[in-house]
N, C-alpha and C positions, 0 to 999 in steps of 0.2 A: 710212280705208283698209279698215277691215273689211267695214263696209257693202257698200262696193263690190266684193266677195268676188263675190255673186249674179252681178254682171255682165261678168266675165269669162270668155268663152267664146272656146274656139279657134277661129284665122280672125280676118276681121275684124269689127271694132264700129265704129259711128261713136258721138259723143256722144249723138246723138238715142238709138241703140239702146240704150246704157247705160243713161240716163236714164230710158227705158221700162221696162227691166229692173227695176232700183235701186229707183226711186220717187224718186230723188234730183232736185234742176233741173236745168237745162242748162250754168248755170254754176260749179256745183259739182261735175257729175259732170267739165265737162271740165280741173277744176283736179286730180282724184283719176288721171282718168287720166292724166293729164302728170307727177304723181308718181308711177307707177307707174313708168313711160318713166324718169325722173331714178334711181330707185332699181334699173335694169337689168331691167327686170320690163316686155316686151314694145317692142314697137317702134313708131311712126309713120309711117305713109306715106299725104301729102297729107289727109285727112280723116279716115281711119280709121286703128285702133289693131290693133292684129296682135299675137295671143297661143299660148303652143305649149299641149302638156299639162303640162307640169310650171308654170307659170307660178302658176295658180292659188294651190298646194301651198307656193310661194316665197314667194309673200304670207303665206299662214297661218305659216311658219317664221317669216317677219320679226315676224310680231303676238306671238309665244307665247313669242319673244324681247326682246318689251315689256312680256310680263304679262300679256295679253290671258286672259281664260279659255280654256279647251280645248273648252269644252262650246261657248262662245256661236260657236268657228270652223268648228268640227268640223260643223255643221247645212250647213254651205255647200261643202261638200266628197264623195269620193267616190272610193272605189278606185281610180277611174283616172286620178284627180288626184295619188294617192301613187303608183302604180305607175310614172306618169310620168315622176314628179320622180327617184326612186330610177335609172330609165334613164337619164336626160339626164345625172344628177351621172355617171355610169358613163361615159357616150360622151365628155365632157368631160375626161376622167382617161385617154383611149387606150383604151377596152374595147371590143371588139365587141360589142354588145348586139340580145339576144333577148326579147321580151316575149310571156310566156301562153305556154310551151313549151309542146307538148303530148307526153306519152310515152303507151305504148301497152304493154299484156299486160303487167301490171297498167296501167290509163290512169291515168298522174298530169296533173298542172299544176304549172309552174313558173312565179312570177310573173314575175320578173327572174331574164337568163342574163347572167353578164358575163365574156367571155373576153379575154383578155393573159396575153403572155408564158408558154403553154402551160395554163394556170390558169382552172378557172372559179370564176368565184362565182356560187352559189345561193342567191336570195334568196327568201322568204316575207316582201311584206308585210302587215302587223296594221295596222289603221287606227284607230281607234277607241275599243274597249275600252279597260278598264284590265285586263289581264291577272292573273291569280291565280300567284302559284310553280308551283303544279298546271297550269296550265292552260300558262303558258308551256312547261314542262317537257314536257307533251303537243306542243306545236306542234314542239319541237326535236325531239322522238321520230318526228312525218311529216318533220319536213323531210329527218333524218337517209337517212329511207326512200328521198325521192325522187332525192339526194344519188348513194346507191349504184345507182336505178334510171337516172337518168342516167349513171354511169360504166358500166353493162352494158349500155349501148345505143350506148356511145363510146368506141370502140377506143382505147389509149394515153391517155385521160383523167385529169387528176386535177382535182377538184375540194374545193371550201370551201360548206359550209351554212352561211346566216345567215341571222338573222332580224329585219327591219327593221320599228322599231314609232315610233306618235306619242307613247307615252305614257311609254316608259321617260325616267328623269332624267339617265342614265349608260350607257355601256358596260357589260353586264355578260356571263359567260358560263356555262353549261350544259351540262354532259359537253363542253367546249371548242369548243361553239358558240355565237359572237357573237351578242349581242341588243342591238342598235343604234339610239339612238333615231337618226329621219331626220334635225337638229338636226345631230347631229354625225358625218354619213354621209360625208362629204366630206374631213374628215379622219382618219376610220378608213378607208377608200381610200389614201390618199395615203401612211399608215403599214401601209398592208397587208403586203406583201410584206419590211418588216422583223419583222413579228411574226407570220408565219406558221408560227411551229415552236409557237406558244402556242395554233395551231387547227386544229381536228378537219381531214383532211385523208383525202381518199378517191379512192384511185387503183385502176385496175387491178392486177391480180399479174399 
């Protein structure tokens, strides 16, 4: 399954393209990608294999959930592999979702916008790194910015900063913003709105 990382691209693949891709044979690649298909991880239709952006991202989750190193998955991946997946789990959960906000005077970027039941959440994801306390501590400091710069630009707004990383082991939080590893995104979503008096929360006055 890892291997076959490389050859996953959104749209369709046939085996042959995999194959190409991979370096793998033809009967190997197309036994990897029918388990990908088995473990809900893209689709088949007549010869070729049909992948979204998060798909990638979902594999790497499954591997690092096997033990798999972080270093050796991490080379095969890419911001828009994670900002992907961070989306889909959102749209999947009822969110309205917004990717690569852009705001303007000051220009920020918001990676993930996720709106329900009047509520946004603002994500920043980290990919990568392994984050220092200092340095995390810095990221919640811009997210916090962008946080209030999106509530000044959205009348009746309130909003949640959080910060979705590959490398955290746990939940944890920072002047009472969420730092989430993507692992267990899915069910900090789904426990959101019961635990929301325990998070930084920024609304208009």
């Amino acid at each position: 399954m890892k291997i076959g990382l490389q050859g996953i691209i959104p749209g369709g693949v046939s085996v042959q393209d995999f194959s190409a891709v991979t370096k793998i044979n033809f009967s190997d690649s197309k036994i990897i990608l029918n388990e990908f298909v088995t473990n809900g991880i893209g689709i088949k239709q007549d010869d070729s294999y049909y992948f979204e952006d998060g798909d990638k991202l979902k594999i790497a989750v499954k591997l690092l959930e096997k033990g798999f190193p972080i270093d050796e998955i991490s080379v095969a991946l890419d911001w828009r592999n994670f900002e992907g997946l961070t989306a889909e789990i959102l749209s999947e959960k009822n969110f309205a979702v917004i990717k690569n906000m852009m705001l303007t005077k000051p220009r920020m970027e918001i990676d993930v916008v996720g709106i329900r039941l009047g509520i946004a959440i603002l994500i920043d994801c980290k990919h990568w790194k392994r984050n220092s306390p200092s340095a995390l501590f810095a990221m919640v400091k811009k997210q916090i910015a962008r946080t209030k710069h999106y509530v000044e630009k959205t009348p009746g707004a309130m909003a949640v900063p959080v910060i979705v990383t590959l490398y955290q082991d746990k939940i944890d939080f920072i002047k009472n913003v969420p730092i989430v590893p993507i692992f267990q995104f899915a069910s900090f979503i789904d426990e959101f709105y019961g635990n929301i008096d325990q998070m930084k929360t920024i609304g208009t006055d």
